[in-house]
C-alpha positions as a printed NumPy array, in Angstrom:
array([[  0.   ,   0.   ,   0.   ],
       [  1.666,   3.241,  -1.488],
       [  2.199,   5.904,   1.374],
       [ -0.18 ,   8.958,   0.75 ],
       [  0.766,  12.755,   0.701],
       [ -1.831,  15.58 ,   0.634],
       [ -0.569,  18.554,  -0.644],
       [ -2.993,  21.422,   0.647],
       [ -3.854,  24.103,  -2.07 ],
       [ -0.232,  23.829,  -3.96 ],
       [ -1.42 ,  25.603,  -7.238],
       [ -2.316,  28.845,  -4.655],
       [ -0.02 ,  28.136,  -1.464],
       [  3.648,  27.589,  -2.82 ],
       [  5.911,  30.231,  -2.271],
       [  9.424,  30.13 ,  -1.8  ],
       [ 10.003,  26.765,  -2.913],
       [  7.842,  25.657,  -0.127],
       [  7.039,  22.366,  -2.49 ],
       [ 10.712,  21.207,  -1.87 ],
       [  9.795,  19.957,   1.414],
       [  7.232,  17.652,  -0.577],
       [  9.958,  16.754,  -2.912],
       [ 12.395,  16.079,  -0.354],
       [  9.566,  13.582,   1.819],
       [  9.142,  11.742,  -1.798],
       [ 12.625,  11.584,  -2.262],
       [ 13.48 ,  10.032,   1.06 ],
       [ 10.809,   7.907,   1.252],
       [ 11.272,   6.098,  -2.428],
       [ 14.794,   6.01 ,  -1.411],
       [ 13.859,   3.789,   1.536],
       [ 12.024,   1.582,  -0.967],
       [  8.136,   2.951,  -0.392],
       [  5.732,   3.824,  -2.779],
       [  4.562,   7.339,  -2.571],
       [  1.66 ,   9.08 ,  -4.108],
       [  1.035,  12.769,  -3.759],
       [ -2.275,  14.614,  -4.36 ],
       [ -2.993,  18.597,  -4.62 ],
       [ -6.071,  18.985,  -2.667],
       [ -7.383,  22.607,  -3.975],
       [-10.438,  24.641,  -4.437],
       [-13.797,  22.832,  -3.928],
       [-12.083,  19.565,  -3.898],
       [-13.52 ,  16.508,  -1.374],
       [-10.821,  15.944,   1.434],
       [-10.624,  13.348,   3.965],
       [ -7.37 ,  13.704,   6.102],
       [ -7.981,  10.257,   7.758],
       [ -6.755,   9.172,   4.093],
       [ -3.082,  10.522,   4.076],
       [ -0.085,   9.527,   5.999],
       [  0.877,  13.07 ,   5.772],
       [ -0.087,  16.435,   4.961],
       [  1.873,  19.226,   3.669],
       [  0.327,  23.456,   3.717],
       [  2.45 ,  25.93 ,   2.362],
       [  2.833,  29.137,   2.368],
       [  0.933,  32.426,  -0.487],
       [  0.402,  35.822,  -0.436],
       [ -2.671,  37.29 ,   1.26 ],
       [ -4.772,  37.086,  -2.146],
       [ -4.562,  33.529,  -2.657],
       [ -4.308,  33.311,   1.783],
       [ -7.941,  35.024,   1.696],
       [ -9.057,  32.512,  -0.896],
       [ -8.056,  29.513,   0.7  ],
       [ -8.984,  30.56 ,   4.081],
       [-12.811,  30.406,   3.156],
       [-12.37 ,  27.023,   1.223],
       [-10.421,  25.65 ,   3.827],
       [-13.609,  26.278,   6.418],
       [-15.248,  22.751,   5.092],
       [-11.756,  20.871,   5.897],
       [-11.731,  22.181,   9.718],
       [-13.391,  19.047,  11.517],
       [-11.062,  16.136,   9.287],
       [ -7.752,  18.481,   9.79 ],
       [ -8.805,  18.894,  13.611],
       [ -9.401,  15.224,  14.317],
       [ -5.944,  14.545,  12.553],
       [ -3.918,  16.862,  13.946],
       [ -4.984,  16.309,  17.256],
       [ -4.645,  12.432,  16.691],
       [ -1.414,  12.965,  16.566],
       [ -0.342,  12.464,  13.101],
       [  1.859,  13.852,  10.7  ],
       [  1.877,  17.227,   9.222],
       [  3.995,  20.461,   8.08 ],
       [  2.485,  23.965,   7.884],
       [  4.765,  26.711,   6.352],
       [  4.345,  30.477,   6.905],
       [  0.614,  31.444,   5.407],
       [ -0.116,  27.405,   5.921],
       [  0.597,  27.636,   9.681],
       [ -1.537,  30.863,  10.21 ],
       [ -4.827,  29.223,   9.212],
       [ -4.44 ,  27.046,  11.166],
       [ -5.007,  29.676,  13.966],
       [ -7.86 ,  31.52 ,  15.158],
       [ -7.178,  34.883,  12.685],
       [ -4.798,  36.562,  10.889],
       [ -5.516,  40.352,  10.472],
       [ -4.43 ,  41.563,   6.705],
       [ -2.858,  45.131,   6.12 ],
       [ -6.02 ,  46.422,   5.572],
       [ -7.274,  45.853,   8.358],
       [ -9.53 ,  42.553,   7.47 ],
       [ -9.609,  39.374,   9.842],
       [ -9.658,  36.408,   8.008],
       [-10.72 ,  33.576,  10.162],
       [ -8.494,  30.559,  10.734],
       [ -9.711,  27.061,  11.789],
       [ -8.82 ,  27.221,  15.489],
       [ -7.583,  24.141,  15.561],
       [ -4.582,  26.005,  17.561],
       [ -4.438,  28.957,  20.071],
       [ -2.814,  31.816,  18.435],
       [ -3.464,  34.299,  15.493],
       [ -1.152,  36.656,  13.644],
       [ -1.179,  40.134,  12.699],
       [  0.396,  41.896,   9.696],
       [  2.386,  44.894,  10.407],
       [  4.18 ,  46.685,   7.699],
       [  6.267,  48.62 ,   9.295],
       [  8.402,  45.162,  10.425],
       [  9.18 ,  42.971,   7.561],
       [ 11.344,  40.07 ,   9.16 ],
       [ 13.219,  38.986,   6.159],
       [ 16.483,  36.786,   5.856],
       [ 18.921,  33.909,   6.853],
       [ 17.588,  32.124,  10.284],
       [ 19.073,  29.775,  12.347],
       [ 17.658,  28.126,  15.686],
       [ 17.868,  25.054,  17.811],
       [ 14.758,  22.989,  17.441],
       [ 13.971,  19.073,  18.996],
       [ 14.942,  17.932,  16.224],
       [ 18.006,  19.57 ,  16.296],
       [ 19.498,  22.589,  14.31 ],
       [ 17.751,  24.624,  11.144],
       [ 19.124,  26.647,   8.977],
       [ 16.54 ,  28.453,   7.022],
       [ 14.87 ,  31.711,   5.618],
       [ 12.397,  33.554,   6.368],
       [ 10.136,  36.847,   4.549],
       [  6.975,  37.428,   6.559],
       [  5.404,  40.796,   7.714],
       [  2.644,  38.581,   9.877],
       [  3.792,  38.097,  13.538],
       [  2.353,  34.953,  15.24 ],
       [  1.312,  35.051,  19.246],
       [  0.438,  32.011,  21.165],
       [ -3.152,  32.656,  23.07 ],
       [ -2.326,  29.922,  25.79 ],
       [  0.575,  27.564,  26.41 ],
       [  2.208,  26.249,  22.872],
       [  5.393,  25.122,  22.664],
       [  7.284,  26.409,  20.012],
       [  8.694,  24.613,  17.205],
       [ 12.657,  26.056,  18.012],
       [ 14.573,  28.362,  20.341],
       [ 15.802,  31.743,  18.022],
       [ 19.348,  32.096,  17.532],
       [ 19.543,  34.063,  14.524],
       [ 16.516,  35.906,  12.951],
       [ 13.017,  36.635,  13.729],
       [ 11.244,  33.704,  14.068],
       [  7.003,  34.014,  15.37 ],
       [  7.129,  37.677,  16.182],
       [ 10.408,  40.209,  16.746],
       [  9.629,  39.718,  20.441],
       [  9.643,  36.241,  22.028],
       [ 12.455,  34.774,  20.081],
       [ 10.875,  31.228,  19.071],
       [ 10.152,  30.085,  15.758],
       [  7.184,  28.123,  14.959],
       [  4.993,  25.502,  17.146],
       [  5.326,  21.968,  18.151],
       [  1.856,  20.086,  18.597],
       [  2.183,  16.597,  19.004],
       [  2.579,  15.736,  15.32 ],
       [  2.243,  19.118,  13.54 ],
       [  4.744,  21.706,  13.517],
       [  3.988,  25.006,  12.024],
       [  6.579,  27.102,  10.799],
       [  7.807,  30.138,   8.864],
       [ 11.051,  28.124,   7.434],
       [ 10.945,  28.632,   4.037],
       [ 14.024,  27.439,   1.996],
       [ 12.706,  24.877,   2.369],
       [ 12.523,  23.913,   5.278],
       [ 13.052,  20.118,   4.869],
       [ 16.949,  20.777,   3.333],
       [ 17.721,  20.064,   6.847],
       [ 18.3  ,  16.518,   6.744],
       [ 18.101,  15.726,  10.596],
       [ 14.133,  17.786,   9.773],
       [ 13.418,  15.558,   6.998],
       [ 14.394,  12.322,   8.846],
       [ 12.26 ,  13.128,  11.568],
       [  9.333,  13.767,   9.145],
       [ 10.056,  10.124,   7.31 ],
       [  9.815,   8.471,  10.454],
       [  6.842,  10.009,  11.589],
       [  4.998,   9.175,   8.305],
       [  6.53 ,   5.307,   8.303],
       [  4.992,   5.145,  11.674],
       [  1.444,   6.338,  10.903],
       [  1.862,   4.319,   7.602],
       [  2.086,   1.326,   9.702],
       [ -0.373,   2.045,  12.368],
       [ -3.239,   2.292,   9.501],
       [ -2.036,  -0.638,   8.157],
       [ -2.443,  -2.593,  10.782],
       [ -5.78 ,  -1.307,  11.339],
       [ -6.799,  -1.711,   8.163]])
């Protein structure tokens, strides 16, 4: 049984080279002698997470982000019941917003997240954190980069995806970089992200392991 990747929204949500880290899973993964099939779920498209060993969201502008944000609304329950069963998935920059409660545009308009975590971002223009970043995260060091004007506050007790060493990370202020919920990590690690090795290793394991479990289940 072929291992099965759901790439959220990648004809609208793919900036940066955020579908390297998709490439990179694939890669690994063949390499270790599985089958792996990857799917673009976009607009208006059925969507069962329960399906997929893993799930991929990347990162757009606020255009396509307002677009996707409304579509994504009929995905909320199957992405919350996954997420919080603890399996595996990577949200990048404008991927790991929605999954929020908001994220408030430059103009001034919310656009509502799922929820399925307690934070929300807001956009201020006057601090674009843009550039090389480096922090320590569990899985060890990344070495990434970031361009993001949206800054990214926990609500209640998260904890973050890595400890700031160099850049900007969630927000100019509390020098962490992402979030670390059981199985998902969110994070604005573009790059991509998944050129770390020691990231991408972690991922494959991850995904072998909830291949495995369904499997058996099955």
């Amino acid at each position: 049984m072929a291992i099965r990747i759901a790439y959220l929204y990648e004809d609208l949500m793919n900036t940066y080279g955020d579908s390297g880290d998709v490439k990179i899973i694939k890669y690994l993964l063949e390499k270790q002698g599985y089958d792996v099939q990857v799917e673009n779920i976009s607009l208006g498209m059925d969507f069962n997470a329960e399906d997929y060993d893993f799930i991929f969201f990347g990162g757009g502008q606020d255009f396509e982000q307002t677009i996707v944000a409304k579509d994504l609304q009929r995905h909320k329950d199957t992405l919350e019941k996954y997420i919080n069963s603890g399996s595996p998935m990577l949200a990048i920059c404008g991927g790991y917003q929605l999954m929020g409660n908001y994220y408030k545009t430059i103009s001034g308009t919310t656009i509502d997240g799922l929820g399925i975590l307690p934070l929300h971002t807001v956009f201020k223009a006057d601090k674009r954190m843009i550039g090389d970043t480096h922090y320590q995260s569990d899985f060890g060091e990344v070495k990434a980069f970031e361009n993001h004007s949206g800054q990214t506050y926990f609500e209640s007790e998260l904890k973050p995806f890595g400890k700031m060493i160099e850049g900007y990370g969630n927000n100019p202020q509390d020098g962490v970089e992402g979030v670390h919920y059981k199985n998902f990590i969110g994070s604005y690690s573009h790059g991509p992200l998944l050129r770390n090795i020691n990231i991408a290793e972690e991922f494959c394991k991850l995904i072998i392991a909830h291949h495995k479990e369904k499997a058996e289940q099955a």
